[in-house]
C-alpha angles and dihedrals in degrees: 000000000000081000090049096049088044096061086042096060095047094054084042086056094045086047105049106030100019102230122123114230131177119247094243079070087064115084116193123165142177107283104247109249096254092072143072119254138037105249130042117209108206090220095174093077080054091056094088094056099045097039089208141105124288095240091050087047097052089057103043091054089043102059090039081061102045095048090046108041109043096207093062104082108164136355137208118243118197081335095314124109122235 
């Protein structure tokens, strides 16, 4: 699934803020226990492609990714669910 959400993100990047990156730029882990969710998307290093806020960011890659891979239903977003 990290591999899915990888190439995701990258088409997501190309999509919304029209720039090609390479996968090794994407950086998903496994979500801390604490919280709710199975994967974390480092979405600061993104910052620089989208120009936006991180919290703009977050949703807009978030619902990129909700609309594109059908086992992603929801997402957190600075510790509230979308």
């Amino acid at each position: 699934m990290k591999n899915i959400i990888k190439n995701k993100v990258v088409e997501a990047i190309k999509e919304l803020y029209n720039f090609d990156i390479d996968i090794s730029e994407i950086k998903v882990k496994l979500t801390p226990k604490q919280f709710e969710g199975d994967f974390t998307l480092i979405v600061q290093p993104l910052l620089k492609y989208s120009k936006k806020s991180l919290e703009e960011t977050e949703i807009e890659i978030g619902d990129y990714l909700i609309n594109n891979i059908k086992e992603i239903l929801n997402y957190n977003c600075g510790n509230k669910m979308k």
